[in-house]
N, C-alpha and C positions, 0 to 999 in steps of 0.2 A: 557544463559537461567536463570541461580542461580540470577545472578543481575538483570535482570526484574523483576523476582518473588519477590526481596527482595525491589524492587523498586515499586512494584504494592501494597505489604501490607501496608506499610509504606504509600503509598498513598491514602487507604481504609482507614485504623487507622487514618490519618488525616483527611478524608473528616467528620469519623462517628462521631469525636469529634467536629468536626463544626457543623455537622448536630443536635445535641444532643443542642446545643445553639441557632440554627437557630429554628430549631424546635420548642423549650420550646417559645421564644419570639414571633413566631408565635401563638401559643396557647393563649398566655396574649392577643394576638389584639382582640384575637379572644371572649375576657372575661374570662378568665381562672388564677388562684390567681400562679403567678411567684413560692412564696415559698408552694406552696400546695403539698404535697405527691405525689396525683393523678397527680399532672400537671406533679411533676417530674418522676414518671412513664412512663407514659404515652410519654416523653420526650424519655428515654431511649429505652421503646420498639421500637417507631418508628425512632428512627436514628440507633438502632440496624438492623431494617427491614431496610433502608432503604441503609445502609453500606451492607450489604446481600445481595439485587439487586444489589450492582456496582461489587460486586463479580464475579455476574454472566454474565461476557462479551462475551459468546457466545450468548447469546440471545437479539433480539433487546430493552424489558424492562429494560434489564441491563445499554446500552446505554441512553437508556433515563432516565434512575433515574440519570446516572453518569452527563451526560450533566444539569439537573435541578439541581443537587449540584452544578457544578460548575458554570453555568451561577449564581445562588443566591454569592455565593463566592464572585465572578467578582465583581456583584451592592452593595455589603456589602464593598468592599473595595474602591468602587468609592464613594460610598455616604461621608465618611469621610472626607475627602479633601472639597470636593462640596458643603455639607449640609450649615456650617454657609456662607457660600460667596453666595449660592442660598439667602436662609433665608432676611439675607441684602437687599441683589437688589432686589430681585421681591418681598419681603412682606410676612407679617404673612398670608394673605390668601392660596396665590399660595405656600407658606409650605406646611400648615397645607394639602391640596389637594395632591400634589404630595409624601409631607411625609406619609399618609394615603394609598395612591396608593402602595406606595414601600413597606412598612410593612403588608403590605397583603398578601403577597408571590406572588402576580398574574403576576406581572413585571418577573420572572425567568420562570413560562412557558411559557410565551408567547414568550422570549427570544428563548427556546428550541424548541418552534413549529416553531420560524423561522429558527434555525438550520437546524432544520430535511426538514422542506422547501428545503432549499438549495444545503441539502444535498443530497436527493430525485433529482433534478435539475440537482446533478452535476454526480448523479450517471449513467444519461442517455444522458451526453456529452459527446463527445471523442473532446479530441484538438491534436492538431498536434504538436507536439515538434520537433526544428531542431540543429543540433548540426555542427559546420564546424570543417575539425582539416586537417590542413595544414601540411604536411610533404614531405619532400625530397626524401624520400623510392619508392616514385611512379612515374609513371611518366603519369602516367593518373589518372582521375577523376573516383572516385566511389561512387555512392549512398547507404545506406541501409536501411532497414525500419526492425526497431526493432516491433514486437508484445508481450507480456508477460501479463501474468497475468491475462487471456481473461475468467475464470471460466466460460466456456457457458453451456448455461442451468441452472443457478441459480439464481442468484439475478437481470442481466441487463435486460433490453427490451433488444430481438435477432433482432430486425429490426433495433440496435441503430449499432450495429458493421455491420452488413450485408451493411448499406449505408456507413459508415466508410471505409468499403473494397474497394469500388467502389472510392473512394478516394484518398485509397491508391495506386490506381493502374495507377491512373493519375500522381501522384509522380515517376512514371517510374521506381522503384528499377531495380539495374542490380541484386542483390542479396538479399534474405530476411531471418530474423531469427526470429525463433519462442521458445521464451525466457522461458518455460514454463510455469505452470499451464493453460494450456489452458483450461481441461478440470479439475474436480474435483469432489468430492463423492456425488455432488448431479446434475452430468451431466449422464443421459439416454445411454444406450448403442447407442441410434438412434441418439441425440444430439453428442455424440462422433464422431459418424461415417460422420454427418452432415456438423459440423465447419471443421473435416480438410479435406474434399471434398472443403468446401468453400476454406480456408484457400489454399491450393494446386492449386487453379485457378487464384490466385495471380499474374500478369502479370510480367518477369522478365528475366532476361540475364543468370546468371547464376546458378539460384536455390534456392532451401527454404529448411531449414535446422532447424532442431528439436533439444531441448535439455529437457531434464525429469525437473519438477519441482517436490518439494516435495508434492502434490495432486495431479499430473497425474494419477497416480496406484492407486488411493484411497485407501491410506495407512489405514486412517484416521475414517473405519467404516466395520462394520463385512458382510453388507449387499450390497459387490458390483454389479454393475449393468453391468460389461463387465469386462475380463481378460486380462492379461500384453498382452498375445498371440494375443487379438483382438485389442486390441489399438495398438501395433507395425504395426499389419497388415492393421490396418485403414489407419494409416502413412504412409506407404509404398504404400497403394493403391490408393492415393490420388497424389502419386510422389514428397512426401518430404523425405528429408535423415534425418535420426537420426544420431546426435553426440553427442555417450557415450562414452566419454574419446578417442576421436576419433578425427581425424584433418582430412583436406582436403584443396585440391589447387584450388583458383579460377583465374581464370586466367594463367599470367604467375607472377603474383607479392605478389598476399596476400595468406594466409595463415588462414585458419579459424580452430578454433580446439571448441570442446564442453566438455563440461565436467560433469559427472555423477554428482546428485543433494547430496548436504552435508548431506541431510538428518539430518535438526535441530543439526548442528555440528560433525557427527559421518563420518570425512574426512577421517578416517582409511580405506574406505573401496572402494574409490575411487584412481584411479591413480594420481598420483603430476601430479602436470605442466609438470615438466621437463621430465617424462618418457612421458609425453602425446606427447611433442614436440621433444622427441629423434629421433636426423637425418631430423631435420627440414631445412632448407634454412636458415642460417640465415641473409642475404640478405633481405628476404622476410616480409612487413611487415604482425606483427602476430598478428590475432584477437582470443580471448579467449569468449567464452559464458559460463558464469556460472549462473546459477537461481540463486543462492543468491549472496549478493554485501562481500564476505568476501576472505581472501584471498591475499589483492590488492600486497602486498611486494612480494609474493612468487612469484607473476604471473610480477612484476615487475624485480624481481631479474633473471628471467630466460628469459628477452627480450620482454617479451611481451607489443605490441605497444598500444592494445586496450582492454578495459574488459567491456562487457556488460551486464548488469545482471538488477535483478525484485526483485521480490519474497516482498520487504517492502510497496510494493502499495503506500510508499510517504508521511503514516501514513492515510493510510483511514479512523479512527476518531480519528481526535481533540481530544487530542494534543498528540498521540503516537509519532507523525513525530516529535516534540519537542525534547521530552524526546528520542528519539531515535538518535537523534544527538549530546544531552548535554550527552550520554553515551559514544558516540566516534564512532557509527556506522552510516555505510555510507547507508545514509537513500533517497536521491534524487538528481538526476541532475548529474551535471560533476565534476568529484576529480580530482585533479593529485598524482598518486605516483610516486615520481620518474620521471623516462621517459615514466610512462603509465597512459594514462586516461583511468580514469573509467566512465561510464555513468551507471546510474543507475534508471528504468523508474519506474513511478508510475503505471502503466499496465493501461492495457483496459477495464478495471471493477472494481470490487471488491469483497472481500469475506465473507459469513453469513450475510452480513444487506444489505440490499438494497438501502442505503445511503454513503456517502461519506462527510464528514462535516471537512477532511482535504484537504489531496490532489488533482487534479483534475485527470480526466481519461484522459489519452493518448495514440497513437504510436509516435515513434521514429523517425526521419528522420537523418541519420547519413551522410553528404558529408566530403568525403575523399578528398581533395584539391592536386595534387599534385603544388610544389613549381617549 
């Protein structure tokens, strides 16, 4: 957490000193004298304001001040390259128009308006992700269908997952797992009780199985809308199993265990793998569900064949999923550690914006191959 944070100022502090030159040279298009006091004032306040919005990443203005810096970034470092090789070929006219266009600032929001476009667009598709992993441990064929990350009642259209479902149930799961965050501090005690009614009609062989993410219990706000007591029991009424540090046998071949949520790192207070899996089969291949993708060596080191897990949404704005990878964490898709894959989903929504301008939304479809 200490290096994100030290990774986000450091990314602020550079945007506001760009901003603070983007800014001033804006102001000159605009007739404003480069060396003037006022102009350099006037510079500083607003790349100060406007460093102070990117600050504020919980709110979607923040987002959008962050993406108008950077989309302006972006054309300030294409124009370089481009400018004299346009210039030549197409003529002093077609410059002087499009260099006039571009030093106007108008080109980076229209840039951002189509971000947010797309983002809007993506935030009310679900696709279908499929994954095969062929192994010798079985000797029959399993399907899964992973869910995660479904925050209902907040940011997505509820008719966008409700068709999704229908979907998913055509994909025939023998077994399903519900990766958490399904619900979160701005899902309705009635939206809670809702989704895993839905969610528990899931068509399937041998069961749907819950694991906590770290917004189920709306840790995250003083003013919850339903108790641990009612959310277990909404779970339980709906006929899905919670797995908190808990395993369980499907079949006569796999092994599925869940694992209580890290809670933003504080693993202290969760059971290890390996007591989770003491007196396991070990024959059996072993599937691990943890909400977050961390972990993978320990759950490697102690047999485990499979780890599924959410909680990074895949970098829901551009370009966290970047920088979340050139950190070393495992931010989307399939890893190997070891003899364990990790599959790690970009979930089925997203959370506080209502946009999505990285990853897309998806479920999971996991085939277990045997050899």
């Amino acid at each position: 957490m200490l290096n994100y944070l030290i990774l986000l100022i450091a990314l602020i502090l550079f945007l506001g000193v760009y901003a603070f030159f983007r800014i001033r040279r804006l102001l000159c298009f605009y007739g404003a004298d480069a060396t003037s006091k006022k102009t350099i004032a006037a510079s500083v306040l607003l790349a100060a304001g406007t460093a102070f919005l990117c600050l504020n990443l919980f709110r979607t203005v923040g987002i959008l001040t962050l993406h108008a810096v950077v989309c302006s970034l972006i054309l300030d470092i294409a124009a370089w390259p481009l400018a004299a090789r346009f210039r030549k070929k197409e003529g002093k006219w077609a410059w002087d128009l499009t260099g006039r266009l571009y030093q106007s600032g108008i080109l980076p929001l229209l840039l951002t308006a189509g971000a947010f476009a797309y983002g809007s667009f993506n935030m009310n598709h679900i696709q279908k992700t499929q994954y095969q992993i062929p192994t010798s441990q079985l000797t029959d064929d399993y399907r899964i269908v992973l869910l995660t990350d479904v925050h209902y009642g907040s940011v997505q259209n509820e008719n966008v997952l409700k068709s999704t479902l229908e979907e998913i149930n055509a994909q025939r799961p023998d077994f399903v797992i519900l990766g958490g965050d399904i619900v979160e501090e701005g899902t309705s005690k009635e939206k809670m009780q809702e989704i895993f009614h839905l969610l528990g009609s899931l068509e399937n062989q041998y069961g749907i199985f819950y694991i906590y993410g770290n917004h189920d219990r709306q840790p995250y706000t003083r003013r919850r809308t339903y108790t641990d007591e009612e959310l277990s029991q909404a779970i339980h009424d709906s006929g899905i199993q919670i797995l908190e540090d808990a395993s369980v046998k499907i079949g006569t071949e796999i092994i599925l265990a869940g694992r209580g949520d890290a809670a933003w790192g504080a693993t202290k207070k969760r059971a290890s793998v390996k007591e989770i899996l003491n007196g396991a089969d070990p024959n059996a291949y072993l599937i691990m569900a943890d909400h977050q993708p961390i972990e993978a060596k320990e759950n490697s080191g102690q047999g485990v064949d499979l780890l599924l897990s959410g909680h990074t949404h895949g970098g829901q704005i551009w370009p966290t999923g970047i920088l979340s990878e050139l950190m070393g964490t495992l931010n989307y898709g399939a890893y190997k550690q070891d003899g364990c894959t990790v599959i790690v989903s970009s979930g089925t929504a997203g959370w506080a914006y209502s946009i999505r301008t990285g990853a897309h939304c998806e479920y999971v479809v996991v085939d277990l191959k045997s050899k």
